[in-house]
C-alpha positions as a printed Julia matrix, in Angstrom:
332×3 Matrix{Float64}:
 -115.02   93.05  -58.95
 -114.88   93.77  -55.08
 -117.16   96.04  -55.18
 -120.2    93.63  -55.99
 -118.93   91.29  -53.68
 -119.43   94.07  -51.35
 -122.79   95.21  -52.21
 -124.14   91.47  -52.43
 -123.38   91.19  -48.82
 -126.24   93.98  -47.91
 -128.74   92.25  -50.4
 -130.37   90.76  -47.18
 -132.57   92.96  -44.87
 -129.62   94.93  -42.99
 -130.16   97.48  -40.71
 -127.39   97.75  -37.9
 -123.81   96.48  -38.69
 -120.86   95.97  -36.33
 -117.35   96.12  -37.97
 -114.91   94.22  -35.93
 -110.96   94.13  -35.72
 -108.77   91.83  -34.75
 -107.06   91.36  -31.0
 -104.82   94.57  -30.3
 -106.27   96.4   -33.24
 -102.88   97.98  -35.1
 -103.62  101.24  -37.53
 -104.23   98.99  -40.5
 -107.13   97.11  -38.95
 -108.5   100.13  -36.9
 -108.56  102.76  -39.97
 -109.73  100.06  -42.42
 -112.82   99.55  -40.28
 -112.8   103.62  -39.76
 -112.8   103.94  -43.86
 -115.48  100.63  -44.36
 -117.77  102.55  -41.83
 -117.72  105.79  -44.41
 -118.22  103.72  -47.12
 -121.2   102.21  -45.93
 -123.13  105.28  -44.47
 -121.94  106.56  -48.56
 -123.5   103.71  -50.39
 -126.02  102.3   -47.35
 -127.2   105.66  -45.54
 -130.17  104.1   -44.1
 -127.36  101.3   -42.24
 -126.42  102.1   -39.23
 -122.99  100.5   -37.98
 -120.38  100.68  -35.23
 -116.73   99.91  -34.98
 -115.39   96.99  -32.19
 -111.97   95.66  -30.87
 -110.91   93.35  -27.89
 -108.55   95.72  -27.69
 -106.31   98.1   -29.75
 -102.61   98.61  -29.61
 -100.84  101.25  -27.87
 -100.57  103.56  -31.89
 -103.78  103.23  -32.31
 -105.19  104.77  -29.4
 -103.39  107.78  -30.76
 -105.01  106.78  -34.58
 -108.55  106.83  -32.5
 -108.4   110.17  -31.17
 -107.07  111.42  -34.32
 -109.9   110.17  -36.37
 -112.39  111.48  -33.31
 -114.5   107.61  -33.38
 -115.42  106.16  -30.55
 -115.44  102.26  -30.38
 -118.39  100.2   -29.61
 -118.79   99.54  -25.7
 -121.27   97.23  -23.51
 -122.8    95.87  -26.64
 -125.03   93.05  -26.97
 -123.41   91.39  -30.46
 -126.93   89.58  -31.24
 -128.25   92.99  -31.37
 -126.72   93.19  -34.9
 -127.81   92.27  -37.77
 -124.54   91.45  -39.83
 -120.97   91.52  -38.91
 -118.0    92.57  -41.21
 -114.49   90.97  -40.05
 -110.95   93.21  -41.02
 -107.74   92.38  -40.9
 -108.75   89.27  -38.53
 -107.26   85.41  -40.71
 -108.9    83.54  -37.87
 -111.73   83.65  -35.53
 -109.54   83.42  -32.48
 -108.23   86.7   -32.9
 -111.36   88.49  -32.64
 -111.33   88.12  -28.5
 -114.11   88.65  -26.78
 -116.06   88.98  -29.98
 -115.14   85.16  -31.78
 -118.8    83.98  -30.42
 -119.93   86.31  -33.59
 -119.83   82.9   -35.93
 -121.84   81.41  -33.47
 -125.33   83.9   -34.23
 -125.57   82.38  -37.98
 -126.05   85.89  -38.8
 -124.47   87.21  -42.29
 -120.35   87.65  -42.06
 -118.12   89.38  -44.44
 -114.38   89.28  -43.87
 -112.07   91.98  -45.82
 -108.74   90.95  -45.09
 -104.68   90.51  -47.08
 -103.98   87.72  -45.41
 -103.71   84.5   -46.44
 -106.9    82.64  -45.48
 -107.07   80.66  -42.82
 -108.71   77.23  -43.67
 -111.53   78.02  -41.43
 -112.76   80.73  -42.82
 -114.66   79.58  -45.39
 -116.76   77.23  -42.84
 -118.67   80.62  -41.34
 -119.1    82.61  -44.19
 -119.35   82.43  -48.27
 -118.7    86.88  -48.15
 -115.04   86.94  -48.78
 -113.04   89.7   -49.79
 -109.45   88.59  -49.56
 -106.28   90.15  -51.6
 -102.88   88.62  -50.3
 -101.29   90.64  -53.08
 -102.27   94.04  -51.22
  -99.41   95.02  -48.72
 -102.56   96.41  -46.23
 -106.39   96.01  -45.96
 -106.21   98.85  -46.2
 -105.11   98.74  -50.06
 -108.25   96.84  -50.09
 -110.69   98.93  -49.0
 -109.21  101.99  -51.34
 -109.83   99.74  -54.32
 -113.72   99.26  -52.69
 -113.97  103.49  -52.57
 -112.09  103.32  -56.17
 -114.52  100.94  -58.24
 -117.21  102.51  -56.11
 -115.99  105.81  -57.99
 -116.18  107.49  -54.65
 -113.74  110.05  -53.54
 -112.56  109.41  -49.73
 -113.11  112.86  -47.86
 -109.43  114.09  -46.67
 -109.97  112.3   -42.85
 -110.88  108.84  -44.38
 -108.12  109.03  -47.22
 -105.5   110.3   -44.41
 -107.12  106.67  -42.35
 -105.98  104.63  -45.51
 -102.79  106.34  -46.41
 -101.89  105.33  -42.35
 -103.22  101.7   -42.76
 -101.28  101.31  -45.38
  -98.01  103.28  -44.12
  -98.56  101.12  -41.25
  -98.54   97.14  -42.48
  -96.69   98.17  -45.69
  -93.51   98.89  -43.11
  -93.0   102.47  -44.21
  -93.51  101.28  -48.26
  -90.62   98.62  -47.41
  -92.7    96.01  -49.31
  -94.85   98.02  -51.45
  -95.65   97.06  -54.91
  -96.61   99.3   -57.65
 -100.12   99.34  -56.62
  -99.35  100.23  -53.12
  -97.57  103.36  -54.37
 -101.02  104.38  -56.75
 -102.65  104.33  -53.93
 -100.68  106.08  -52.14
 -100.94  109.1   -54.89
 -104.58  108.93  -54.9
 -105.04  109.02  -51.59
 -102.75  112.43  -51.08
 -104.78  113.84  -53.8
 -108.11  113.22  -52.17
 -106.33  115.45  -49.73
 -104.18  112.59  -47.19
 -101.94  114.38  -44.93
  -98.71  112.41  -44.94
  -97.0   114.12  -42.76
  -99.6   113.84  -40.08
  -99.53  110.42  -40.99
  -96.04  110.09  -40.46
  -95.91  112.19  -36.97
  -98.45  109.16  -35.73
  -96.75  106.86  -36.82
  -93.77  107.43  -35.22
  -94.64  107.53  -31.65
  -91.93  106.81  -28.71
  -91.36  103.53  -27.71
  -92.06  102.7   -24.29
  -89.46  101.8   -21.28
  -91.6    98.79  -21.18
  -91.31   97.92  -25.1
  -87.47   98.9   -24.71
  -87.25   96.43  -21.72
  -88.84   93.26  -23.63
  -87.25   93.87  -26.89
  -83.32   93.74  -24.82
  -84.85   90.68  -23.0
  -85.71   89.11  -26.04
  -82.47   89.51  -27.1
  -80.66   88.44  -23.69
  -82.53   85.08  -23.79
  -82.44   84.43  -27.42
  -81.21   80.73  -28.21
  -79.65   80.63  -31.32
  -80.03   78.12  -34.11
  -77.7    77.99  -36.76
  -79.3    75.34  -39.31
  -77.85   75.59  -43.13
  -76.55   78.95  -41.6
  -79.39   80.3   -41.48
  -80.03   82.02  -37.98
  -82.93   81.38  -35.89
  -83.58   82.97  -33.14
  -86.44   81.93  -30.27
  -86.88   83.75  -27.36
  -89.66   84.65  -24.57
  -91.01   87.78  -23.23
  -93.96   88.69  -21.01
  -95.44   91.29  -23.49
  -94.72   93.0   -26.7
  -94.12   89.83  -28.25
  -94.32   91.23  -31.96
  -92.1    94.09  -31.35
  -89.73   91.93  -29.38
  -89.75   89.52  -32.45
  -88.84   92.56  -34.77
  -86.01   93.52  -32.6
  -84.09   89.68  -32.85
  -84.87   90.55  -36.86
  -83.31   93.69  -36.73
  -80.34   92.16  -34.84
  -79.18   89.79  -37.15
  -81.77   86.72  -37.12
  -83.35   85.33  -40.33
  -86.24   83.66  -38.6
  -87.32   84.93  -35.15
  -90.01   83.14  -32.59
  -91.3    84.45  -29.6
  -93.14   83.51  -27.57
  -95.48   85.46  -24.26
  -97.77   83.23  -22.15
 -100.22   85.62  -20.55
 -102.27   83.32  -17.93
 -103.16   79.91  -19.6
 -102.82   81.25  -23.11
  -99.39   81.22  -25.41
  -99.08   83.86  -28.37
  -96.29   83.42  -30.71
  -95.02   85.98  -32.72
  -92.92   84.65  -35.83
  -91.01   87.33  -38.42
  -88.52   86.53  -40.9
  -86.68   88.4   -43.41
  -87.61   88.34  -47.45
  -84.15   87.21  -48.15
  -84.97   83.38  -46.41
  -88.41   83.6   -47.65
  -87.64   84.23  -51.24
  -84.71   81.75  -51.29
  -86.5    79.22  -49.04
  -89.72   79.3   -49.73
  -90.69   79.48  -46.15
  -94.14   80.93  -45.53
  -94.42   82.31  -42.16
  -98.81   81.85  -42.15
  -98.86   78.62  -43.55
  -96.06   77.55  -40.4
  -98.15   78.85  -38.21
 -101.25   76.85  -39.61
  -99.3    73.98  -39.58
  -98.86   74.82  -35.98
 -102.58   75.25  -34.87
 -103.53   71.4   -36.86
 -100.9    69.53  -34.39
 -101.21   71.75  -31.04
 -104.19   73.23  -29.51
 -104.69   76.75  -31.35
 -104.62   78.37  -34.29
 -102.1    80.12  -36.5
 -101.92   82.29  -39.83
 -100.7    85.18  -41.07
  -98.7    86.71  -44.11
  -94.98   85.24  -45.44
  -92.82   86.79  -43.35
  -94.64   87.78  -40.31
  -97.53   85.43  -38.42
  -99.06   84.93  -35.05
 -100.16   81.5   -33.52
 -102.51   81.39  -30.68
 -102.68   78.02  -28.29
 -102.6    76.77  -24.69
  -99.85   74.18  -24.77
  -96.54   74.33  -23.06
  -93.51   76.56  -24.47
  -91.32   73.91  -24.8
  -93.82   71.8   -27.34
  -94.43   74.8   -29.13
  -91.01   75.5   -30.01
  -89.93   72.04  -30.43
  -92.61   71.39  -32.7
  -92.07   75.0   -34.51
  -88.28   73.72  -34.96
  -88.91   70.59  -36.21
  -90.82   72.33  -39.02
  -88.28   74.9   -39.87
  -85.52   72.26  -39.75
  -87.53   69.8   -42.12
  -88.2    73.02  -44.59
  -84.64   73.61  -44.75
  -83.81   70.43  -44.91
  -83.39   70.6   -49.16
  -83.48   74.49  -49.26
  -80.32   76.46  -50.08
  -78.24   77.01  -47.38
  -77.79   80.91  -46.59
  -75.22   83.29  -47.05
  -71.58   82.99  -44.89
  -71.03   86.66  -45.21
């Protein structure tokens, strides 16, 4: 159970927590933490904890005022006595706050990822489902075995986490859509949920997602389409864009001063006939070139400092040798 994994990890003498997200904190990582902070002041009322992020994307500063919390700011991390990690497969994502593992302080990560192979060096607290569509999911099954009932602001929190990384219920499972009921009968409003969700894309979005696109290269391999390309910014959304297009795999890429981030998506239809698992690529990645990679099947980040042109000729080399006895895909 989840839940004792979860109360183990305040056996030892805690008194002030920090809950951390991941680098541009989306709605899934950012109401997770929202939902894990309710849980503990439920089951731990004498903890006092406080939510963190490098930074959060441009949704969930809308998700922050909507859930009226306030993230940490000018804190001194060795002021804490614990640490619990969401959403976040590798250190490197947590920004500014990655020194964390350093303090040999007590670490739980909650996350539906699958695991980088790091993880279990800094902490023996894991609570990791990579069948759950969100961590989000997660934490609902926490307030579930718990046998607590989310007040209607924390359920409406998971029911957009979920929303969120599930793609609008594109790959939810059965237990994604139970959930989902629960959670609108604790009193989730879905179509506030919805409303949030949908925000406008910005000219700036707009403009790397059609550059993406101008400077794709193409690479037809077993005819399945590849598509690598390079942006500035936006690199995730520019990545769903080339999907959305036509591509079966899309890379791109956004160096942002001596750092690269790569954003890699592909569609179920090469992963389920292929076998090609997005994370573990981007693992594979972070071993041979300075960095580190993860992330789920069909959509993972890698974070390095070598050159563009290693990165994707190494990335290629990996997709090509993958394919290499694979199926080829689909002429029509």
């Amino acid at each position: 159970m989840i839940l004792n994994t979860f109360k183990n990890f305040f056996i030892n003498h805690i008194q002030k927590i920090l809950i951390i997200c991941h680098q541009n904190a989306d709605p899934d990582a950012l109401c997770s933490a929202y939902a894990i902070k309710k849980l503990v002041a439920h089951i731990f009322p004498e903890i006092e904890s406080l939510i963190a992020a490098d930074d959060i994307s441009k949704v969930s500063n809308g998700v922050l005022e909507d859930l009226q919390v306030s993230l940490a700011k000018d804190i001194t991390i060795d002021m804490f006595d614990a640490f619990i990690i969401v959403d976040t497969n590798n250190i490197e994502q947590l920004g500014c706050y990655r020194s964390v593992v350093n303090l040999l302080k007590p670490i739980l990560l909650i996350d539906h990822h699958t695991p980088h192979i790091s993880t279990t060096q800094f902490t023996k607290h894991l609570i990791i489902d990579e069948a759950s569509t969100s961590t989000a999911e997660i934490v609902y099954n926490l307030f579930k075995e718990a046998g607590i009932k989310p007040s209607q602001d924390t359920a409406t929190a998971l029911l957009m986490g979920i929303t969120y990384d599930s793609k609008h219920f594109l790959l939810a499972n059965a237990s994604t859509f139970r959930a989902v009921t629960d959670l609108i009968d604790a009193g989730a409003d879905y179509s506030a949920v919805i409303e949030r969700l949908s925000t406008t894309m910005s000219r700036s979005e707009r403009m790397a997602r059609l550059k993406a696109i101008n400077r794709a290269q193409i690479h037809d391999i077993k005819n399945w389409l590849i598509a690598i390309s390079h942006v500035s910014s936006y690199e995730a959304s520019a990545c769903r864009a080339l999907i959305e297009t036509g591509a079966d795999i899309a890379i791109v890429i956004a160096k942002r001063k001596e750092e690269i981030r790569v954003s890699a998506r592909s569609t179920q239809n090469i992963y389920k006939k292929t076998g090609i698992h997005l994370g573990k690529l981007m693992e594979e990645l972070g071993a041979t070139i300075e960095g580190v990679g993860g992330g789920h099947s069909t959509a993972a980040g890698f974070n390095g400092k070598n050159s563009y042109t290693k990165v994707i000729k190494y990335l290629l080399k990996i997709i090509e040798e993958k394919l290499e006895n694979a199926p080829p895909g689909p002429l029509d």
